[in-house]
MARGUVO-803751 format. One line per field, with one value per residue (C-alpha): residue number from 0; chain; x, y, z; residue in three letters. Coordinates in Angstrom, 1 decimal, decimal comma. Example, Ala and Ser with C-alpha at 12.3 -4.5 7.8 and 13.67 -1.06 7.14 Angstrom:
2
kelo	0/1
torvex	A/A
c1	12,3/13,7
c2	-4,5/-1,1
c3	7,8/7,1
lumza	ALA/SER
END
This chain:
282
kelo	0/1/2/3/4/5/6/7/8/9/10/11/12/13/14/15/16/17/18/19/20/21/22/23/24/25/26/27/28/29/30/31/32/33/34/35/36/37/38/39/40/41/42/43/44/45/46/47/48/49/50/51/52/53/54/55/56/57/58/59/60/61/62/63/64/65/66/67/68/69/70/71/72/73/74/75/76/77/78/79/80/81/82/83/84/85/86/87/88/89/90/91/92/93/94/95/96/97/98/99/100/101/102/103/104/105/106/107/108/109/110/111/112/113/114/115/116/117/118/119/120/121/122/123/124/125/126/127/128/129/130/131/132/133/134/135/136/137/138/139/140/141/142/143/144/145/146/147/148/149/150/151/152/153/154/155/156/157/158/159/160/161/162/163/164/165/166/167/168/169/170/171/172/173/174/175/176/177/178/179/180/181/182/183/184/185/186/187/188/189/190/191/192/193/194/195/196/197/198/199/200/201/202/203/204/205/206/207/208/209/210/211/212/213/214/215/216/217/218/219/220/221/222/223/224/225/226/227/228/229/230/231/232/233/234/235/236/237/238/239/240/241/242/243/244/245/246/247/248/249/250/251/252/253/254/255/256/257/258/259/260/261/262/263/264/265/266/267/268/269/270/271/272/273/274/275/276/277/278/279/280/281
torvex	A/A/A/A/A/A/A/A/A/A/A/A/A/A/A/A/A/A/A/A/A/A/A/A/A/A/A/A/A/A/A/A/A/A/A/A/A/A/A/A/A/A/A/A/A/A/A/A/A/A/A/A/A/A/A/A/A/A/A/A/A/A/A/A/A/A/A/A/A/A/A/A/A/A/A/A/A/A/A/A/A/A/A/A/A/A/A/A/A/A/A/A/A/A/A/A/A/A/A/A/A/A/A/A/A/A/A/A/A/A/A/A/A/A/A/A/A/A/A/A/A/A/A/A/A/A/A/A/A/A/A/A/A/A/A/A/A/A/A/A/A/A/A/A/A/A/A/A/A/A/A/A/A/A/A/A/A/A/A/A/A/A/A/A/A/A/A/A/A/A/A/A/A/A/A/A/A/A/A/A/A/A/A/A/A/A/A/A/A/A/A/A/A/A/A/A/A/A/A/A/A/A/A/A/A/A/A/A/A/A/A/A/A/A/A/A/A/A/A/A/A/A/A/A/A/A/A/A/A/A/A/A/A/A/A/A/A/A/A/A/A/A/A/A/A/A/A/A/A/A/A/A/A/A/A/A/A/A/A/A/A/A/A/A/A/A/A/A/A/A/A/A/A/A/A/A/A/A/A/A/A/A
c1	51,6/49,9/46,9/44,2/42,1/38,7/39,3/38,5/39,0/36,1/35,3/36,2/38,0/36,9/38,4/35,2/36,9/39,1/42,6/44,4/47,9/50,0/49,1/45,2/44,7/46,4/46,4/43,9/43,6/43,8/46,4/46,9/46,6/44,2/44,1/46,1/49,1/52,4/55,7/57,8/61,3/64,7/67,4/69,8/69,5/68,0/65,1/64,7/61,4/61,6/61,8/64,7/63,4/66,0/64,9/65,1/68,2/69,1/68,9/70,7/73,6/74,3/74,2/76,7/79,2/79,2/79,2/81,9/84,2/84,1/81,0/79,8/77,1/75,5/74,2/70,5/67,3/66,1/62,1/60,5/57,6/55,8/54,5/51,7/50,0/49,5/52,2/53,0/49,1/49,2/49,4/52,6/54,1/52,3/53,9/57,2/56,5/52,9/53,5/53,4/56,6/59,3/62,0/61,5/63,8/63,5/66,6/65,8/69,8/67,8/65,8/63,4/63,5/63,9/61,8/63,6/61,4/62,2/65,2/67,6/66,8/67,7/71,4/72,2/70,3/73,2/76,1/75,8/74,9/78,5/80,2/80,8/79,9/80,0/83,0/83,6/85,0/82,5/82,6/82,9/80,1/78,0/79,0/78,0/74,9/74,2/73,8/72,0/69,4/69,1/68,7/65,1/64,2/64,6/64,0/60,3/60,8/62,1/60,1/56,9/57,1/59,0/59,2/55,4/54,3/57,1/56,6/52,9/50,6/47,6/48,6/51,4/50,7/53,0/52,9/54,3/56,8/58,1/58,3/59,5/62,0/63,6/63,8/65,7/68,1/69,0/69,5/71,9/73,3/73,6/75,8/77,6/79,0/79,4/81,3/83,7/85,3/85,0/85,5/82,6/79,4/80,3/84,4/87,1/85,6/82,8/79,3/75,3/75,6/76,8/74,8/71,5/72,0/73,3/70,3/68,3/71,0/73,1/71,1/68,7/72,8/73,4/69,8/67,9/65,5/62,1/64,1/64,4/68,4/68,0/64,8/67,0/70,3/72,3/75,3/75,8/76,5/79,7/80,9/77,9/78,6/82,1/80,8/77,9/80,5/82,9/79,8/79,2/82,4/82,2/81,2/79,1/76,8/76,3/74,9/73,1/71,3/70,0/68,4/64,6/65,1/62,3/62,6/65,7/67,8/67,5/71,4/70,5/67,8/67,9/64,4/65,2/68,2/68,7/72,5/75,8/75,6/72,2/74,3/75,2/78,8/81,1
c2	-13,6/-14,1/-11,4/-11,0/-8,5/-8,3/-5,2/-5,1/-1,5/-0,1/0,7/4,1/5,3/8,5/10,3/9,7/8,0/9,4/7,3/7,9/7,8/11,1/13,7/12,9/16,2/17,7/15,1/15,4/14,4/18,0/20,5/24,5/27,2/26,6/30,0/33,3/33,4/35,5/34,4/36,7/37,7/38,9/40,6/38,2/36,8/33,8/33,0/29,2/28,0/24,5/22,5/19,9/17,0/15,1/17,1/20,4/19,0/19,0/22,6/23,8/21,7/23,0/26,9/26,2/24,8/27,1/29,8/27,5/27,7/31,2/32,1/35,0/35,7/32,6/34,1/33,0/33,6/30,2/30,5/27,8/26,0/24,2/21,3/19,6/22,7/23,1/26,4/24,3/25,0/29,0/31,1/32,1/29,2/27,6/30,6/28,9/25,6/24,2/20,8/22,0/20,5/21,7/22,7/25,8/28,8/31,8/33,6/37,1/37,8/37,1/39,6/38,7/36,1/32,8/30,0/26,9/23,6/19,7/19,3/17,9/20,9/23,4/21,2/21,4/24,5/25,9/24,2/25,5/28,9/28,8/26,4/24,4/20,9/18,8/18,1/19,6/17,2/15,6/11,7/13,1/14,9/12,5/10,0/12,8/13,3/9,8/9,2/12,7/11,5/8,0/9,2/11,4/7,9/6,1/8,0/7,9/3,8/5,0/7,7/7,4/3,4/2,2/5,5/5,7/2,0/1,3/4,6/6,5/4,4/4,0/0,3/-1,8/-3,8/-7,2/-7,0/-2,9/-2,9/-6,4/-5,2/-2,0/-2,8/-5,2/-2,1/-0,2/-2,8/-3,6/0,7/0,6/-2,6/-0,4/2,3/0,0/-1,2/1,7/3,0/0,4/1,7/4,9/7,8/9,8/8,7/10,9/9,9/10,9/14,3/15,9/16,7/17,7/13,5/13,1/16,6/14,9/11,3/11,7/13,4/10,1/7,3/8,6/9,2/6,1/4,1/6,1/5,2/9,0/8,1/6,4/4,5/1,8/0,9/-2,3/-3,4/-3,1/-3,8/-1,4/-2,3/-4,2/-1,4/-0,5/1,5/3,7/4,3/5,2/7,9/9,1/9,8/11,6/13,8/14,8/15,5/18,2/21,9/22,6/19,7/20,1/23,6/22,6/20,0/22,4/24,8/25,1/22,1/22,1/18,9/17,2/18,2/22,6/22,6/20,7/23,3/26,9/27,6/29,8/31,4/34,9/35,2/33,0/34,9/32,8/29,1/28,9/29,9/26,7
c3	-68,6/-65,3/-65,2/-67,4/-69,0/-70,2/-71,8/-75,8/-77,5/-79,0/-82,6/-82,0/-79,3/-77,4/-74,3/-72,3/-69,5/-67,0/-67,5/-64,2/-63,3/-62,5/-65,5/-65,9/-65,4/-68,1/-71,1/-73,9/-77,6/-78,6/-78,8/-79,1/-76,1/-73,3/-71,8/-72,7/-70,2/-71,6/-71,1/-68,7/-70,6/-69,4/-70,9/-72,3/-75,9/-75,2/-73,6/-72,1/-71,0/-69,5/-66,2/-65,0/-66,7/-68,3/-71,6/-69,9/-68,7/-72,2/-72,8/-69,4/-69,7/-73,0/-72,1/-69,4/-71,1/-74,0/-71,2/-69,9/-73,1/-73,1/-75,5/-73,7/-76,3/-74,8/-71,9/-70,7/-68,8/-67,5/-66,9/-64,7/-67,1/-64,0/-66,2/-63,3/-63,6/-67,5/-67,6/-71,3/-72,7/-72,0/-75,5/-75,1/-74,4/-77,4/-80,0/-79,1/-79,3/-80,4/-79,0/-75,4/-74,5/-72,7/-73,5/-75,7/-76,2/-77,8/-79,2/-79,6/-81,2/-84,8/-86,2/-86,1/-83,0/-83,7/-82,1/-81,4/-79,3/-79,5/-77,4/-80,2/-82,4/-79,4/-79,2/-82,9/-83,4/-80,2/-81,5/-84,9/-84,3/-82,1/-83,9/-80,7/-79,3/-82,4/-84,9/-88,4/-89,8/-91,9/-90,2/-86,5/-87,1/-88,6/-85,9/-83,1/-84,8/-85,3/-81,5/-81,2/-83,1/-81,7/-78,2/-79,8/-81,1/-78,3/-75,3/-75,8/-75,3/-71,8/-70,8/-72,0/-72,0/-69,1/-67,1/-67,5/-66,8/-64,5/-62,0/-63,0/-64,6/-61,7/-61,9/-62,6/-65,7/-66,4/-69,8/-70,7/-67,5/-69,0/-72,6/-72,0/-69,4/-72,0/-74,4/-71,7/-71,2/-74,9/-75,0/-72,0/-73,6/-77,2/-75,3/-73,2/-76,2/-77,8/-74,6/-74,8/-77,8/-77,1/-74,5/-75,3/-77,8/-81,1/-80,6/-78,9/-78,1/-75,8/-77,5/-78,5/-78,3/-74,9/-73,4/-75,0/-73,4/-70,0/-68,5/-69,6/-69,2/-67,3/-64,5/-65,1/-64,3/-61,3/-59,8/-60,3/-62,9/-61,6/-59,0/-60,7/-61,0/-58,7/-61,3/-64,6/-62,9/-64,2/-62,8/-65,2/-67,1/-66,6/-69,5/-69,6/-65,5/-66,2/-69,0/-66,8/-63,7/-66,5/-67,5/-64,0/-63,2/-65,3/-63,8/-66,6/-66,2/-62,5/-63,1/-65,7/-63,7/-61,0/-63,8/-63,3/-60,9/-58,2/-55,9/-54,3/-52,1/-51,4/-52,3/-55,8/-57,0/-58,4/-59,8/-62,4/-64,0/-64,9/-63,9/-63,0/-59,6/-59,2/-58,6/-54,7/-53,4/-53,5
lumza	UNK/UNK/UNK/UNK/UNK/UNK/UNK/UNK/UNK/UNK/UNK/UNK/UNK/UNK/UNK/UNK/UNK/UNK/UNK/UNK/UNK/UNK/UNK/UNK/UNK/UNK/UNK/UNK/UNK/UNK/UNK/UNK/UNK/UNK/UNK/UNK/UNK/UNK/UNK/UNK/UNK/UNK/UNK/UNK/UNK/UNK/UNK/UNK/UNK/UNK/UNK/UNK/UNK/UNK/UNK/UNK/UNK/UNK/UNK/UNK/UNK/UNK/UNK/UNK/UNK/UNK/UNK/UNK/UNK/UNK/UNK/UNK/UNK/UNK/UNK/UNK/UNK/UNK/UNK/UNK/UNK/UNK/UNK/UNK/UNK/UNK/UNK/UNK/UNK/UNK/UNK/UNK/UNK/UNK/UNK/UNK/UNK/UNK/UNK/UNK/UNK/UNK/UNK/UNK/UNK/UNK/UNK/UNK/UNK/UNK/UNK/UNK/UNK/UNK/UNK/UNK/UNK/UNK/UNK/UNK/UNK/UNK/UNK/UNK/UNK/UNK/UNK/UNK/UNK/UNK/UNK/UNK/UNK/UNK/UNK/UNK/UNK/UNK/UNK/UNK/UNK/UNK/UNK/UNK/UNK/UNK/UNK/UNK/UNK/UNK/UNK/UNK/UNK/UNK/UNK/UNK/UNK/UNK/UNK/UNK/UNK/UNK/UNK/UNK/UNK/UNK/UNK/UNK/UNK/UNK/UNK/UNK/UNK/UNK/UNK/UNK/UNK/UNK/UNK/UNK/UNK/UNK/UNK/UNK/UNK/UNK/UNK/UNK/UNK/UNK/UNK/UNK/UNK/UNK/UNK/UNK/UNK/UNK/UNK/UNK/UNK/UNK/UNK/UNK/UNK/UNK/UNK/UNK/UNK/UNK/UNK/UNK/UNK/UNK/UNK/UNK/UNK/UNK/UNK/UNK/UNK/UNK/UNK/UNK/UNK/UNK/UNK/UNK/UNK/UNK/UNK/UNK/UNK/UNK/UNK/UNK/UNK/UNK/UNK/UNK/UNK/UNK/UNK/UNK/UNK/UNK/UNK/UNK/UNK/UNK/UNK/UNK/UNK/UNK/UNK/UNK/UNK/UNK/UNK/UNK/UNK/UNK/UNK/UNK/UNK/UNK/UNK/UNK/UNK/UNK/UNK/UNK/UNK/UNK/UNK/UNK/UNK/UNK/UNK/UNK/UNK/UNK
END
């Protein structure tokens, strides 16, 4: 280690102190509503609330390609959730989902309507209610689900850890972007080999595993996640590049990926979604 600190926690730690970095502003110790804000709604079933985060991502990407195989049923309003400003702390926001995260849907085909937040849940909650996007048979499945649930354990390494020290934090630190960045390498190194050995993460076939890692990995390998492809190297990681361009390839995905996406290029974005008619021409 070459810096330093003087720093010693206290006894008890309290939020006296303004911490810095990007989302200050917004983060407290506390949660529940901050102010009463509804939510708008639409007419389809389901109701999405979210932003084009690779979470959000999540959520999009899986309503296009059931809409994609056919499952009409399926159809969705997209709702911007505009995170910087706090949209995740009004009321009704918070009656879907009281940890203020995006993404959170609302399926209103239930009776009564069904709330549905954490990312994963939204994937298998979707795949089961269509039977679509994850195997029957009981091994596949489990194998699909396996990677499902090790991309909710060790995303936060990435985003909150890496992604946070490495892009955010008001300064860079030795110590996190060092540790953290050697977590993110032994993940890429964990689906490289996996990707090896297999086409997609769950097996031979296309699923909830695949449609919750690729917004994370997938784009951290093809240099769209906190610019920092040339820091970790990732071309070094060539199975999980060959599996990210499969991914995008796919129609679905690339709608999916402009959903409530608000930055890049105009031709990459389509705030919200209320209709197929909404993607661009081509």
């Amino acid at each position: 280690m070459s810096e330093s600190s003087s720093y010693v926690p206290p006894r008890v730690w309290n939020p006296a102190t303004e911490s810095g970095g990007r989302f200050a502003s917004i983060n407290r110790p506390t949660a529940g509503a901050r102010e009463t804000k509804e939510l708008p709604t639409g007419e389809h079933p389901f109701q999405l609330y979210s932003l084009a985060t690779p979470n959000g991502v999540k959520a999009t990407v899986m309503f296009e390609e059931l809409l994609e195989a056919g499952h009409g049923d399926a159809e969705y309003d997209a709702w911007l959730i505009d995170i910087s400003s706090g949209d995740q702390f009004g009321s009704g926001f918070v009656a879907i989902n009281p940890n203020s995260k995006i993404p959170a849907l609302l399926d209103r085909s239930e009776d009564p309507a069904v709330r549905v937040f954490e990312s994963g849940s939204i994937l298998l909650y979707l795949a089961e209610k269509f039977g679509a996007l994850l195997p029957r048979e009981r091994a596949a499945r489990t194998e699909s689900l396996n990677w499902l649930f090790w991309q909710m354990g060790s995303g936060p390494y990435l985003g909150g850890g890496f992604g946070h020290f490495y892009a955010y934090a008001p300064e860079k630190l030795e110590y996190p972007i060092d540790r953290f960045a050697m977590e993110t390498k032994r993940q890429l190194d964990v689906l490289d080999q996996r990707l090896a050995v297999s086409e997609y993460l769950g097996g031979s076939e296309y699923s909830i595993a695949d449609i919750a890692n690729w917004p994370w990995y997938g784009a951290l390998v093809k240099g769209r996640l906190y610019d920092a492809g040339e820091f970790l190297a990732v071309h070094e990681y060539t199975h999980v590049i060959r599996w990210a361009d499969a991914i995008a390839a796919r129609p679905a995905a690339q709608r999916g990926r402009m959903v409530n996406r608000v930055w890049g290029d105009d031709a990459t974005q389509l705030r919200e979604r209320h209709s197929a008619d909404d993607f661009p021409a081509g």
